[in-house]
C-alpha positions in Angstrom: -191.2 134.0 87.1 -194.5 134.7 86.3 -195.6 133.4 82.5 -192.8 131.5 82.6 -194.5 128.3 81.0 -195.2 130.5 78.2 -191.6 130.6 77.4 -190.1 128.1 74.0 -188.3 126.1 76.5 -185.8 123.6 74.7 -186.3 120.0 75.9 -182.2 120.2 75.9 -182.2 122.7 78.2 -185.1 120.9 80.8 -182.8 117.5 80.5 -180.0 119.3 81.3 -181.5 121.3 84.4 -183.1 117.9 85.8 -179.8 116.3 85.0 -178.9 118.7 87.9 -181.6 118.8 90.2 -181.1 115.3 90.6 -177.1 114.5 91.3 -176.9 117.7 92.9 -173.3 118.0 91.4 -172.6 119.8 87.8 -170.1 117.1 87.3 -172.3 114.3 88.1 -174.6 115.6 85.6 -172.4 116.5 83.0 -171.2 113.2 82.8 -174.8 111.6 83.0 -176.3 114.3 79.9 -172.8 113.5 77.9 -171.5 116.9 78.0 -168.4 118.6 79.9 -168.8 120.6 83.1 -168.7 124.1 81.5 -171.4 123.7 78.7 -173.8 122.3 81.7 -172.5 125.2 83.5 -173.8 127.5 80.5 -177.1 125.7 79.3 -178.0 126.3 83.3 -177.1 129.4 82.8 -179.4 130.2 79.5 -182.2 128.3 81.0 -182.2 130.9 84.1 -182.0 134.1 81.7 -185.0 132.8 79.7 -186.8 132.5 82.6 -185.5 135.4 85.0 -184.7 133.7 88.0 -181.9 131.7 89.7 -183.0 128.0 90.0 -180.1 126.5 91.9 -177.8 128.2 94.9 -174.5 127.6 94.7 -172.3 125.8 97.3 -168.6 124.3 97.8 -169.9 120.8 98.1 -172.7 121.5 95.0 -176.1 123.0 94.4 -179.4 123.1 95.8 -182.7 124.1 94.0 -183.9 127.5 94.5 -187.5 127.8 95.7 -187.9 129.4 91.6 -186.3 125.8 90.9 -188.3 123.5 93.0 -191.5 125.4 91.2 -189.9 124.2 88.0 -188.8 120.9 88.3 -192.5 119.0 88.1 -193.2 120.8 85.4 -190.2 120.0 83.3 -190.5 115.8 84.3 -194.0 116.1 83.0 -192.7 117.7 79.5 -189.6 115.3 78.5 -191.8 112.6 79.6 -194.2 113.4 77.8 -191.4 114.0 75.2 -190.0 110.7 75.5 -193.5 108.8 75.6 -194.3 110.3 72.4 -191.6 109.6 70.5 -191.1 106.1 72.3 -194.8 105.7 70.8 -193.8 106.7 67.3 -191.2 104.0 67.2 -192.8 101.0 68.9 -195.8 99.0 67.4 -198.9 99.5 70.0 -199.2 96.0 71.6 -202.7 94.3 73.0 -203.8 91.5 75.0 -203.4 91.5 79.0 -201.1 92.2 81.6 -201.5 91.1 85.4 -198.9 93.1 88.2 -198.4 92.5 91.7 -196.6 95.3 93.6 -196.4 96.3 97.5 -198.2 99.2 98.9 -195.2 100.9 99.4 -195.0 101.9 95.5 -198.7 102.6 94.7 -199.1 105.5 94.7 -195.1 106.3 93.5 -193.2 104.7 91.2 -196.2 102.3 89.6 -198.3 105.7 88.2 -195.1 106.6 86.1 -195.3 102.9 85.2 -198.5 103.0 83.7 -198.3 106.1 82.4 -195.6 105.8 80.2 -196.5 102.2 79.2 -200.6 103.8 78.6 -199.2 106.4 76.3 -197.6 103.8 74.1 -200.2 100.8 74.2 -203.4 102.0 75.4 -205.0 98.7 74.2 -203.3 96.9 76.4 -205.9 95.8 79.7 -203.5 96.2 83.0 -204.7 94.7 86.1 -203.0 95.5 89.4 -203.0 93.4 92.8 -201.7 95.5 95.9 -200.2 92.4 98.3 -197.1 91.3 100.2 -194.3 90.3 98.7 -195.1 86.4 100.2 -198.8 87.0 98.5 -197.1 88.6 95.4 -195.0 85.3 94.6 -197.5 83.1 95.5 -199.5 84.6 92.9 -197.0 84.7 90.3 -196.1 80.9 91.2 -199.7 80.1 90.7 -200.2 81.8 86.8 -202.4 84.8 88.6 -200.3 87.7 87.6 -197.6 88.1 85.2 -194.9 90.2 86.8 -194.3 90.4 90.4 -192.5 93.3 92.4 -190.9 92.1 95.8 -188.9 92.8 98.6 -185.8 90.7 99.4 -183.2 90.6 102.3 -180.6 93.2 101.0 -177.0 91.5 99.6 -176.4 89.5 96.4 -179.4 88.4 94.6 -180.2 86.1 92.0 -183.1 88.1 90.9 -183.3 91.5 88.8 -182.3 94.2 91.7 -184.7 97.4 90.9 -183.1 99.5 93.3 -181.9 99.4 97.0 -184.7 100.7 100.0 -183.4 100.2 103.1 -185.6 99.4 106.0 -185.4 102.0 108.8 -187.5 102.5 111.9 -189.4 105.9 111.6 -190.8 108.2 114.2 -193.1 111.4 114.2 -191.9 114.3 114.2 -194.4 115.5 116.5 -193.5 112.6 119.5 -190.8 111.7 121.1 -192.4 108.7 121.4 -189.1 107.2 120.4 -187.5 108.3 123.7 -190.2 106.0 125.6 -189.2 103.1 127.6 -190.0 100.5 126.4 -190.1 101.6 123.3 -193.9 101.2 121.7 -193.2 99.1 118.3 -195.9 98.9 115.3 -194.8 95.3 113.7 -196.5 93.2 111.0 -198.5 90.2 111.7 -196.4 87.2 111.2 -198.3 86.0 108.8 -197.3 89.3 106.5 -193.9 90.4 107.8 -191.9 87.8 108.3 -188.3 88.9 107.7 -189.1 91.9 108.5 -190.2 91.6 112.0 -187.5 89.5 112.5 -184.7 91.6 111.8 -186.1 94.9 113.5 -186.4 92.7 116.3 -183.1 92.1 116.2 -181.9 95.3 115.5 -183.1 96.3 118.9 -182.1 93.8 120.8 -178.3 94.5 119.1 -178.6 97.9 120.6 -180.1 97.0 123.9 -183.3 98.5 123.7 -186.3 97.4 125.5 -189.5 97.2 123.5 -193.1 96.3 123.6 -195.8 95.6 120.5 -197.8 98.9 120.4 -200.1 98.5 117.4 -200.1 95.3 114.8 -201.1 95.3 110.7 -201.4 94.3 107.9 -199.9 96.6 105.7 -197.5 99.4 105.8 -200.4 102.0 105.5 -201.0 100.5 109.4 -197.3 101.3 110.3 -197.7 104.5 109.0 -200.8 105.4 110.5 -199.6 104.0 114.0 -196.5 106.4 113.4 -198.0 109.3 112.6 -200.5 109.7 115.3 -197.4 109.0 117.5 -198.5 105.5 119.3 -195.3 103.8 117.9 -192.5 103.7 115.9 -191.9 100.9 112.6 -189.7 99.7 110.6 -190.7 101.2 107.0 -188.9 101.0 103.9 -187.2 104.8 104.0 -189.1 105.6 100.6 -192.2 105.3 102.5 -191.1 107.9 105.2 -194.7 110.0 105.0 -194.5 114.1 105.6 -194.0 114.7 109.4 -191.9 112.1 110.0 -188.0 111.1 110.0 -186.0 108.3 110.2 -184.4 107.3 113.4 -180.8 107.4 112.6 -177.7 106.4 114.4 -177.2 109.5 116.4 -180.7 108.6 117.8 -179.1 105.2 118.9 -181.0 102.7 115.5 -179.9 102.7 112.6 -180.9 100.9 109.1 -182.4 97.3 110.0 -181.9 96.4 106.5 -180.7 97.2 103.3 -183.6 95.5 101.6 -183.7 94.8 97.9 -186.8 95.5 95.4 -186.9 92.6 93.3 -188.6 92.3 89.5 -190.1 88.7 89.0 -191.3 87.5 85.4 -192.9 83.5 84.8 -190.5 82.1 82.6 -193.0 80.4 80.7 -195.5 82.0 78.6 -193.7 85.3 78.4 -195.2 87.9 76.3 -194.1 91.3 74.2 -196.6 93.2 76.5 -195.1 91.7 79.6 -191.7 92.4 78.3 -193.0 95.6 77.0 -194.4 96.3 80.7 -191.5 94.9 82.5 -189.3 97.4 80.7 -191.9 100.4 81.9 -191.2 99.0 85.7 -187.7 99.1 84.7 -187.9 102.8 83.7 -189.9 103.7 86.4 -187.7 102.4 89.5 -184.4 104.1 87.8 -186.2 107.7 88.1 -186.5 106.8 91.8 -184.3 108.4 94.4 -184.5 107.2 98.2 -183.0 110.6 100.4 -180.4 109.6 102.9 -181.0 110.5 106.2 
């Protein structure tokens, strides 16, 4: 596959392969690119002559990306986004002013990047400011005027708010510790003052399942829980997007289970709305639907 990049790859083609990569099902993406199962079939297939190697392997229940496939997939996001944001910034007026986001720490460094990005390509005049915070912190400051748009989480179920997508809250362990086998089992938790809900219903969780436990480590901020679980002095209950490399989720054949099927939540002010919080909103929008949380 070397020189591959070199290659006149057809946007079509990328669209179609990520199309794939992503359902993991030729059907599933035929229906999601608009096409039927044996022209995906073939533009998979044209895509893998051009560039001399298999991308996916080929099973009964679907495929899987080839290690030649995995290479390719980052590349071919960045080029239809790139794609998209320049003909998304051909069409749409650039926009100025000011724009003020609260988010958790959970999608920092994930899905707000590809938020900014793809709003900075169209309206780089536009001044962003960003507040990392709590969900509790992240309302209060939308409440107050502070920020503009507001990501949170919510108790999963029914919501009266704008769902983003689902992230379930799981408790996660090293991979390097069996620090989940302990008795009682070493917990990282929130301070009350920050989890809230949260502590509550992991609590719970455990006590549903009978299992002794004892506060190992307390924070602030999932990057605490995280830390606290990889070292392996505890396990915590982290939204299962925010598993971090050598680490798993503790599922039901390892006696827990999801705590929660929490919900991320997009808040606007209903007063002074603006086209560049609209404009950004939309960007968040965009972003979150890109976003896929692996099942255990």
């Amino acid at each position: 596959m070397t020189g591959y990049m070199s290659l006149p790859l057809d946007s079509d083609l990328l669209r179609t392969f990520l199309a794939v990569a992503d359902s993991g099902n030729l059907t599933k993406a035929a229906d999601s690119v608009g096409r039927t199962q044996s022209a995906v079939s073939m533009q998979i297939k044209k895509l893998e002559d051009m560039l001399g190697d298999a991308l996916f392997d080929r099973h009964s229940r679907g495929v899987v990306l080839t290690t030649q496939g995995q290479r390719l997939v980052d590349n071919a996001r960045r080029i239809v986004a790139l794609l998209d944001d320049t003909a998304a910034s051909m069409r749409q007026p650039a926009l100025d002013g000011s724009v003020r986001i609260g988010i958790p720490e959970e999608y920092i460094n994930s899905t707000l990047p590809k938020a900014l990005g793809a709003f900075a390509a169209i309206h780089p005049g536009v001044e962003v400011t960003v507040q990392q915070g709590t969900s509790m912190s992240n309302l209060a400051a939308l409440e107050a005027g502070e920020i503009d748009i507001a990501i949170v989480f919510e108790p999963g179920g029914r919501s009266k708010n704008e769902v983003l997508m689902v992230d379930p809250t799981v408790w996660v362990t090293s991979d390097q510790h069996g620090i989940h086998e302990r008795q009682p089992l070493p917990i990282a938790a929130y301070t009350y003052a920050t989890g809230g809900w949260c502590d509550d219903l992991a609590m719970q969780n455990l006590k549903k399942r009978g299992r002794q436990s004892r506060i190992a480590y307390v924070s602030r901020t999932s990057g605490g829980l995280i830390a606290a679980v990889v070292s392996g002095l505890a396990i915590a209950p982290l939204s299962r997007s925010a598993i971090p490399p050598g680490c798993r989720e503790l599922t039901e054949d390892d006696g827990f289970g999801v705590i929660d099927m929490s919900n991320v939540v997009l808040r606007t002010r209903s007063e002074n709305r603006s086209p560049t919080t609209d404009a950004m909103a939309d960007a968040i929008r965009s972003a979150f639907l890109g976003t896929t949380v692996p099942r255990a």
